[in-house]
C-alpha positions as CSV (number, residue, x, y, z in Angstrom):
1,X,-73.7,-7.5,120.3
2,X,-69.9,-8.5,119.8
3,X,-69.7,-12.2,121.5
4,X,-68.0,-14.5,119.0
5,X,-70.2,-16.7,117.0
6,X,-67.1,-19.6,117.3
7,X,-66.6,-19.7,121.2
8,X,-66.4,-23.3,120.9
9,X,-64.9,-24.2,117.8
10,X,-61.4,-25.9,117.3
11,X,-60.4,-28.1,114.7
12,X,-59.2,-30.7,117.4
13,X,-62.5,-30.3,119.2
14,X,-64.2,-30.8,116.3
15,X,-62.6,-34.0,115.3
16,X,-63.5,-35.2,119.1
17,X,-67.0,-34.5,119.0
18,X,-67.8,-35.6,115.6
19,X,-66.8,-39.5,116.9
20,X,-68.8,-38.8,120.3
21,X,-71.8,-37.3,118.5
22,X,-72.0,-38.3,114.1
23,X,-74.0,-36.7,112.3
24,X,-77.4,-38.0,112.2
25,X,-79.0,-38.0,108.8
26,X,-82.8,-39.3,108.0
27,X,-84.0,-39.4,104.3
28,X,-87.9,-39.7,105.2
29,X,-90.4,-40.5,102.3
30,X,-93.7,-41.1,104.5
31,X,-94.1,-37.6,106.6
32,X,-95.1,-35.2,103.2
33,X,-97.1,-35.9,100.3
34,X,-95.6,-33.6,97.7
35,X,-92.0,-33.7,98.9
36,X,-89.2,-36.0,100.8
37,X,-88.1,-34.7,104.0
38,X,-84.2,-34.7,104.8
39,X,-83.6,-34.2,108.6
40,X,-79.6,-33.4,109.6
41,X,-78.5,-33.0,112.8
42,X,-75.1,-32.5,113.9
43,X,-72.5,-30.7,116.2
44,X,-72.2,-26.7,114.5
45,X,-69.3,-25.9,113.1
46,X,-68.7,-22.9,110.5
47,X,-69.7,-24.0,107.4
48,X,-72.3,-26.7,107.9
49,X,-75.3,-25.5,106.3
50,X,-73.3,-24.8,103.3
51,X,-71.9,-28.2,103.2
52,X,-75.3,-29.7,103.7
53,X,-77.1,-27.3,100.8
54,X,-73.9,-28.3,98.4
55,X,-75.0,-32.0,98.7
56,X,-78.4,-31.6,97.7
57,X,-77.7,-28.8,95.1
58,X,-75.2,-31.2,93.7
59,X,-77.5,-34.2,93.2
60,X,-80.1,-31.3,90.9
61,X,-82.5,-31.6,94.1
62,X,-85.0,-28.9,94.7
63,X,-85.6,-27.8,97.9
64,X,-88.8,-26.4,98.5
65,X,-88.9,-26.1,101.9
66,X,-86.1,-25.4,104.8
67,X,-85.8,-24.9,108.3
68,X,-82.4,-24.2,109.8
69,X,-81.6,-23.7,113.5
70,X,-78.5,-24.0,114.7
71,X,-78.0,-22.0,118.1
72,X,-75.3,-23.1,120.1
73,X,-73.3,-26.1,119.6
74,X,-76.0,-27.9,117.5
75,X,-77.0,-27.7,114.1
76,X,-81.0,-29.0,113.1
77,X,-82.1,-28.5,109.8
78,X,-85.3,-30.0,108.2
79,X,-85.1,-29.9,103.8
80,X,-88.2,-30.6,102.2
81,X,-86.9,-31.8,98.4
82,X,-88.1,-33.1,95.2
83,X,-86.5,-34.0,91.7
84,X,-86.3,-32.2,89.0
85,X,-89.7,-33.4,87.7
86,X,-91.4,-32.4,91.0
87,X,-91.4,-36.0,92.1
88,X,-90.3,-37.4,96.0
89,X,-86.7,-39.2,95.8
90,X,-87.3,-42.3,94.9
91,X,-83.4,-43.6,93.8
92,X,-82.1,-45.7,96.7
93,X,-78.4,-44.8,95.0
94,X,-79.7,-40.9,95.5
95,X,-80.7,-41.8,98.8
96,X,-77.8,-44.0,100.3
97,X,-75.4,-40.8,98.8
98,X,-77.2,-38.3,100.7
99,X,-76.8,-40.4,104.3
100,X,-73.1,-41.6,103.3
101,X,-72.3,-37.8,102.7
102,X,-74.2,-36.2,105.2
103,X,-74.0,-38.7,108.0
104,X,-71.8,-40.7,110.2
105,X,-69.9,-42.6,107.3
106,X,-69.1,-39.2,106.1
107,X,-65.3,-39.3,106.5
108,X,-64.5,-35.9,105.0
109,X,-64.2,-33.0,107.6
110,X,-63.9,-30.3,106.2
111,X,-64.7,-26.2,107.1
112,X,-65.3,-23.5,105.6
113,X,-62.0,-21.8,105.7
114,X,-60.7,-25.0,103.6
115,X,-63.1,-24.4,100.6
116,X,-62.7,-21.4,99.4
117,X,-60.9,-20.6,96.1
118,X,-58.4,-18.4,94.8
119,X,-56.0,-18.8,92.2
120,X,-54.5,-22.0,93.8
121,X,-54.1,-26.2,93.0
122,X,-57.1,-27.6,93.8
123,X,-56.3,-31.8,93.3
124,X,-55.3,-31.9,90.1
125,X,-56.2,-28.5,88.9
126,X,-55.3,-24.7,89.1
127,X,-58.2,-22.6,89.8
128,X,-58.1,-18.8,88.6
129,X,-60.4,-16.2,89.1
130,X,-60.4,-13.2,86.7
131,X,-62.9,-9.9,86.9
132,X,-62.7,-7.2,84.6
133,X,-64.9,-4.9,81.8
134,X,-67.0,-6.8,79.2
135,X,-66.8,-6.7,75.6
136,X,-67.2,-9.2,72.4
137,X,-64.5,-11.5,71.8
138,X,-62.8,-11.3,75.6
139,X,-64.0,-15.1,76.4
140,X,-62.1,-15.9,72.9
141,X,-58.9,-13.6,73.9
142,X,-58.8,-15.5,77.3
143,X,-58.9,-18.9,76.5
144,X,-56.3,-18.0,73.7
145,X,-54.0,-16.9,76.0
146,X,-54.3,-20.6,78.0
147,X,-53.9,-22.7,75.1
148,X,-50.9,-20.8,73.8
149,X,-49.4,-21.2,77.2
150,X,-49.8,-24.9,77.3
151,X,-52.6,-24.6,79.7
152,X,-55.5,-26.7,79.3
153,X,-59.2,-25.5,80.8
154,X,-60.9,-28.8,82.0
155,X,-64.3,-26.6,83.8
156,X,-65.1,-23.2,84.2
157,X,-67.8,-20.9,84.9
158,X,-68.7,-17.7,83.2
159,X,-71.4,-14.8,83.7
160,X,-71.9,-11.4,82.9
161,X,-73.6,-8.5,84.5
162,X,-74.0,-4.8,83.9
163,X,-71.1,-5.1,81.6
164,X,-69.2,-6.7,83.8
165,X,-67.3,-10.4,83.3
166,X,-66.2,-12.4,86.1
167,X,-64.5,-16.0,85.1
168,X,-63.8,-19.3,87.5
169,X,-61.8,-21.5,85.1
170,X,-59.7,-24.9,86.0
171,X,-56.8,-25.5,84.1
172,X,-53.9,-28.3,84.2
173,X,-50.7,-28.6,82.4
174,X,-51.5,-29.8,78.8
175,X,-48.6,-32.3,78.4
176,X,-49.0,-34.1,82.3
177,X,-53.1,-33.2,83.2
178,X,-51.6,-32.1,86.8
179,X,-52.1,-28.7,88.0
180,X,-49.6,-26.1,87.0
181,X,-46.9,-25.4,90.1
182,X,-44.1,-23.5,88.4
183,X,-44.2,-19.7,89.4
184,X,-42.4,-18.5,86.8
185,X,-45.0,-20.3,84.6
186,X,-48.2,-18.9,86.8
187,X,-46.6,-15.5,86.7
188,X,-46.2,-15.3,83.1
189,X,-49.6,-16.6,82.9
190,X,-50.9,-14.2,85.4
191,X,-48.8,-11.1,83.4
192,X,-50.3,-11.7,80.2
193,X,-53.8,-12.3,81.4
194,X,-53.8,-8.8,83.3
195,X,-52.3,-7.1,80.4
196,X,-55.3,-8.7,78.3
197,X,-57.9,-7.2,81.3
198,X,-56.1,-4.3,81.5
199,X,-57.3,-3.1,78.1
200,X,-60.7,-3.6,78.6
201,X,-60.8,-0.9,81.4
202,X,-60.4,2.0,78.7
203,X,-62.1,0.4,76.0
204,X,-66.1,1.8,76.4
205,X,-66.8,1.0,72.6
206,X,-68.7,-2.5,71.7
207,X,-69.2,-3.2,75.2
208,X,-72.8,-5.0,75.6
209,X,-75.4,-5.0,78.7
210,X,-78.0,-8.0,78.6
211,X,-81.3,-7.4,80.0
212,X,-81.8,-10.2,82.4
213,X,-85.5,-10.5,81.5
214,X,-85.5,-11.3,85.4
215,X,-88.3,-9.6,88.3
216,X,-85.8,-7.9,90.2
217,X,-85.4,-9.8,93.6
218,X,-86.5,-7.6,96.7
219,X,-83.6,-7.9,99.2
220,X,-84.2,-6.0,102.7
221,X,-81.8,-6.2,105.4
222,X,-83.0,-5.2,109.3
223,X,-82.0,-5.8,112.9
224,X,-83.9,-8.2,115.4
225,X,-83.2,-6.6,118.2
226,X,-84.5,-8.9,120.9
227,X,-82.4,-11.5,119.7
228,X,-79.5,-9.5,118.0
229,X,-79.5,-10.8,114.4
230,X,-79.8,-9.1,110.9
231,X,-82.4,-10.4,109.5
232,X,-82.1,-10.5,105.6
233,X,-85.1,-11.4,103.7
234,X,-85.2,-12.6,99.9
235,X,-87.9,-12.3,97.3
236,X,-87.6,-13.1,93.8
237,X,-88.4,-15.3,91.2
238,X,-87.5,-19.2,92.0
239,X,-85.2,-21.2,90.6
240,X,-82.7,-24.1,91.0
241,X,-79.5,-23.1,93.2
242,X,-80.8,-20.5,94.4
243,X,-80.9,-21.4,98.2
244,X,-77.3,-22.6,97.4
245,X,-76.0,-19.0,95.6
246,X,-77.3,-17.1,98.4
247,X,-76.1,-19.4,101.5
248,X,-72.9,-19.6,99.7
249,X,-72.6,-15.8,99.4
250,X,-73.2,-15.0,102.8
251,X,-70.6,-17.8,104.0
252,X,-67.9,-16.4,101.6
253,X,-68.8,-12.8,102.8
254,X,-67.7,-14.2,106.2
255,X,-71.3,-14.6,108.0
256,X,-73.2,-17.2,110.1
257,X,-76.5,-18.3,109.2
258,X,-77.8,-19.2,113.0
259,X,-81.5,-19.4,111.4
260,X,-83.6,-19.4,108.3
261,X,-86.5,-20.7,106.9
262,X,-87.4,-21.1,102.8
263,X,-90.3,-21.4,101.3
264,X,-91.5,-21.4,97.4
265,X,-95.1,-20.2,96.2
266,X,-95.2,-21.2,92.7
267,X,-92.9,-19.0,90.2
268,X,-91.7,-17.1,93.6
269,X,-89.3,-17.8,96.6
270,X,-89.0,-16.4,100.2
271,X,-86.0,-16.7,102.0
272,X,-85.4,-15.2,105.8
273,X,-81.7,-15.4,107.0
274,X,-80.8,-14.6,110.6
275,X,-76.6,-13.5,110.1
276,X,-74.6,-12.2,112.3
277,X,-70.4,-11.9,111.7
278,X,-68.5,-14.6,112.3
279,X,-67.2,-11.9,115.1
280,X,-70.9,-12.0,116.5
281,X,-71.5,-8.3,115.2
282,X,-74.6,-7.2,113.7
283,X,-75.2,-5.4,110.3
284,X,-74.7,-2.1,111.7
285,X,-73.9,0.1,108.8
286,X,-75.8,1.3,105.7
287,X,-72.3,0.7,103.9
288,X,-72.5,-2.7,105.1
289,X,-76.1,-3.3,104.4
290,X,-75.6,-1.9,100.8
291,X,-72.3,-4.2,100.1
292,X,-74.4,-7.6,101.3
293,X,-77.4,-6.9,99.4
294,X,-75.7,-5.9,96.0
295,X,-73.8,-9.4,96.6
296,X,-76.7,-11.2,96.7
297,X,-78.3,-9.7,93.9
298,X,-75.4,-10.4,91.4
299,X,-75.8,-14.1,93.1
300,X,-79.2,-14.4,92.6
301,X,-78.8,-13.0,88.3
302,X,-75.3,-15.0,88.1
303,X,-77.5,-18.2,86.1
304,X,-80.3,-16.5,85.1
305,X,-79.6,-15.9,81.4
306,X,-81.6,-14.7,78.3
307,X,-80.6,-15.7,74.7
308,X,-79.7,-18.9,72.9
309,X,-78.3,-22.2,74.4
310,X,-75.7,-23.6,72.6
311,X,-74.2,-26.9,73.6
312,X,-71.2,-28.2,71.8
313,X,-70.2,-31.4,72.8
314,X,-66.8,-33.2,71.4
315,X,-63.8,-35.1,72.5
316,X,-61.9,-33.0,75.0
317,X,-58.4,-31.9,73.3
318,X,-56.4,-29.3,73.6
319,X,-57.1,-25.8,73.2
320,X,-60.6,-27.4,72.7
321,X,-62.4,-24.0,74.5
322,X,-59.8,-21.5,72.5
323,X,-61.3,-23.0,69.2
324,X,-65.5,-23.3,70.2
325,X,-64.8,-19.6,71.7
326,X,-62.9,-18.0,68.6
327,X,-65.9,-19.2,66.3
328,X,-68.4,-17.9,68.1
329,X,-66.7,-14.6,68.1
330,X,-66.0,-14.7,64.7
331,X,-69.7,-15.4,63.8
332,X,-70.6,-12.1,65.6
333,X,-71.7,-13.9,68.6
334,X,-71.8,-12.5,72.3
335,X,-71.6,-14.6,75.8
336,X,-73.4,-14.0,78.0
337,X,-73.1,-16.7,80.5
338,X,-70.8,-19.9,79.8
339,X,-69.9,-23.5,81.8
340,X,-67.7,-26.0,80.6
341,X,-67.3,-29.8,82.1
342,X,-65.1,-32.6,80.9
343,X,-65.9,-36.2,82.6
344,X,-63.3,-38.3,80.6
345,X,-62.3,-37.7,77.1
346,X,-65.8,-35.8,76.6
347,X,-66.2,-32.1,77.2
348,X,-69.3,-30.4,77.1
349,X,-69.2,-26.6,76.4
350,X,-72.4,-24.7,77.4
351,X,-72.7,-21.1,76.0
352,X,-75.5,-18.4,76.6
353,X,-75.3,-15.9,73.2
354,X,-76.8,-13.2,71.8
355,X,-75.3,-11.5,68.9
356,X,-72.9,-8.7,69.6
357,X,-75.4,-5.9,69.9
358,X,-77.5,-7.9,72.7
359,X,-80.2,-9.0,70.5
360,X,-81.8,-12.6,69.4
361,X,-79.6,-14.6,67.4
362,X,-80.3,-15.0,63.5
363,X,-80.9,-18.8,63.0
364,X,-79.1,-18.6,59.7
365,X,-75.9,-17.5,62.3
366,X,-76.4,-20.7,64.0
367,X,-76.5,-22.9,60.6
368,X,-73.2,-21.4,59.5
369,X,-71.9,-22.6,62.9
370,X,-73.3,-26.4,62.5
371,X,-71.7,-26.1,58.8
372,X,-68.0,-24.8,60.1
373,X,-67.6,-27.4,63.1
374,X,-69.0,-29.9,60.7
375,X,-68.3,-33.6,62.2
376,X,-65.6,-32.6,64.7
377,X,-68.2,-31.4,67.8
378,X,-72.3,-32.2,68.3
379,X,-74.4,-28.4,68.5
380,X,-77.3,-28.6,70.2
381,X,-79.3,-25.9,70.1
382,X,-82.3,-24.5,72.3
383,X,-83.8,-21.2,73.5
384,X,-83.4,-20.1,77.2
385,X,-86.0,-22.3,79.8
386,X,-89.2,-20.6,80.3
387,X,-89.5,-22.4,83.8
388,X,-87.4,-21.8,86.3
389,X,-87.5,-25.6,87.4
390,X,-86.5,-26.7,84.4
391,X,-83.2,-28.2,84.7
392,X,-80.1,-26.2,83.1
393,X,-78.5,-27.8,79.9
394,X,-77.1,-31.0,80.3
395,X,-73.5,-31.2,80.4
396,X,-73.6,-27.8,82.7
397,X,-70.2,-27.7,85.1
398,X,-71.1,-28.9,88.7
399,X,-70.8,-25.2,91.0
400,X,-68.7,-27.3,93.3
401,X,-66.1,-24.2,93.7
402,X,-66.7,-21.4,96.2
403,X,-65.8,-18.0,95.0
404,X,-64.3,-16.0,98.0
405,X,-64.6,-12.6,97.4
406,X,-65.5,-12.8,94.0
407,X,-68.8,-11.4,93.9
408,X,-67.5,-8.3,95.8
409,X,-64.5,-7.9,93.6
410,X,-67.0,-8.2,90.8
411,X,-69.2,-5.4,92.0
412,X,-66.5,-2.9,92.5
């Protein structure tokens, strides 16, 4: 079936029909005992669903429950949500947010196309992506190579997989906090960070695989003939985000989600996607099959970590991340997964470790760490959630960046 999915959209069209027909958005807290129902409707455009799950995946809901349709020019989804205590939403500010944003007052039109990231300004920030082998000490050697350029990281996002390291990081210039448009700069920048990736792809010794401690997620892919979808089905162990990693995935990798419907069984989720192309083909390959469902499995492992939780909180500054990083590294400790947020003058660094053989972390490790930062940052320390509701550490960066084709690169 090769109709297009996007017969109908124009950008100019789109701007039309959002004034004849807003969004309507209904935050209903009487329908469902255990949850509180968000209904959106609104004209389809490419994007949408992702835009709606980004809202509530921003605010730490938890959707429990979701029905999408949108066939044709009309998108109806139903989101069945709690906190992250299990609770209905009780916070009129939560719920006046999710109708401004969602609803007619919304005054942001956006698409797809316009979110995705590569290594460009985003407001006041340049976003890089960087892929490349694993091994002790790399996080340390990147973030060394920022600071010494005069680049300062204000978030980023880090995870590993099957020795593997793929990095989102924002960085501005240090001296004027704008984002960094000089190309001679961001080439130098970009030469000296290859270089730095280059020799990892030679280097096999010291490189470390962590065991995810995570029920590998069952991923099919099949065709619904009748209707001419591919029809990919999820099953895996819940936890927060993950409706979010996987819609975002599948909109990065350049398909429409026309239907779905989630569902979560205690410890366990089910999700059923009906995709096409945004060219209106099906999954017809096995190549192509392969590529989507090795995506989504690196998106479903990307937060699941094992190990220690360290949170290091002190006044942003910098070359702040260069320092926390090169003391970890010089204690003989491994990262595993990473996030870093500054809201002010506060940063919050968030680090997943294990010591540089992948095992447990000696406790007298992380006593010499509280002892060498002494009064200059606040460690908080705590062993990897044994729920999977349980909220990830406070201070964790926002995933309000898409990754284009990230997760592919990453897999290659």
């Amino acid at each position: 079936m090769a109709n297009v999915c996007w017969p109908y959209f124009d950008p100019e069209y789109e701007n039309l029909s959002t004034r004849i027909n807003p969004p309507r958005v209904s935050v209903d807290n009487t329908s469902c005992n255990d949850s509180t129902l968000v209904k959106v409707d609104s004209m389809n455009k490419p994007g949408i669903l992702l835009e709606v799950v980004q809202v509530l995946t921003d605010l730490d809901l938890i959707i429990t429950k979701a029905y999408i349709s949108s066939d044709g020019g009309w998108f109806m989804d139903v989101f069945h949500v709690t906190d992250q205590q299990g609770n209905k939403i009780a916070d009129i500010k939560t719920i006046d947010y999710i109708e401004k944003a969602l609803g007619p007052k919304s005054q942001e039109v956006t698409t797809w196309a316009d979110k995705r990231v590569g290594v460009h300004s985003v407001g006041g920030h340049t976003a890089i992506e960087l892929i490349a082998r694993d091994r002790p000490g790399l996080l340390s050697e990147i973030s060394a190579v920022l600071a010494n350029l005069h680049f300062n990281v204000v978030a980023a996002e880090v995870w590993t997989h099957n020795r593997r390291i793929a990095c989102v990081l924002y960085v501005n210039d240090d001296t004027t906090s704008r984002a960094v448009a000089d190309p001679t700069r961001l080439s130098v920048m970009e030469d000296q960070l290859k270089n730095l990736l280059r020799g990892c792809e030679n280097d096999e010794a010291g490189r470390t695989s962590f065991s995810m401690g995570f029920t590998h997620p069952k991923i099919t892919v099949e065709r619904c003939e009748d209707k001419g979808y591919s029809v990919v089905t999820v099953r895996c162990k819940d936890r927060a985000k993950l409706m979010f990693d996987i819609v975002c995935t599948l909109t990065d990798m350049q398909y429409v989600v026309f239907h779905a419907t989630i569902s979560s069984d205690g410890p366990h989720a089910t999700q059923e996607y009906y995709i096409r192309h945004v060219d209106g083909c099906v999954l017809d390959t096995e190549g192509e099959k392969e590529r989507v469902i090795k995506c989504l499995e690196a998106a479903i492992r990307r937060r699941v970590s094992e190990g220690l939780s360290l949170e290091l909180c002190a006044k942003d500054r910098v070359g702040l991340l260069s320092e926390v990083t090169r003391i970890l590294r010089e204690n003989g400790l491994s990262v595993s997964r990473a996030g870093v947020m500054t809201i002010g003058e506060q940063a919050t660094n968030v680090f997943y470790v294990r010591d540089a053989s992948g095992n447990p972390v000696d406790m007298k490790i992380v006593e010499a760490l509280r002892k060498e930062i002494g009064h200059t940052m606040l460690l908080n320390v705590k062993k990897t959630p044994a729920s999977s509701r349980e909220p990830e550490a406070r201070g964790w960066a926002k995933t309000s960046f898409f990754f284009g084709n990230l997760l592919e690169r990453f897999l290659a």
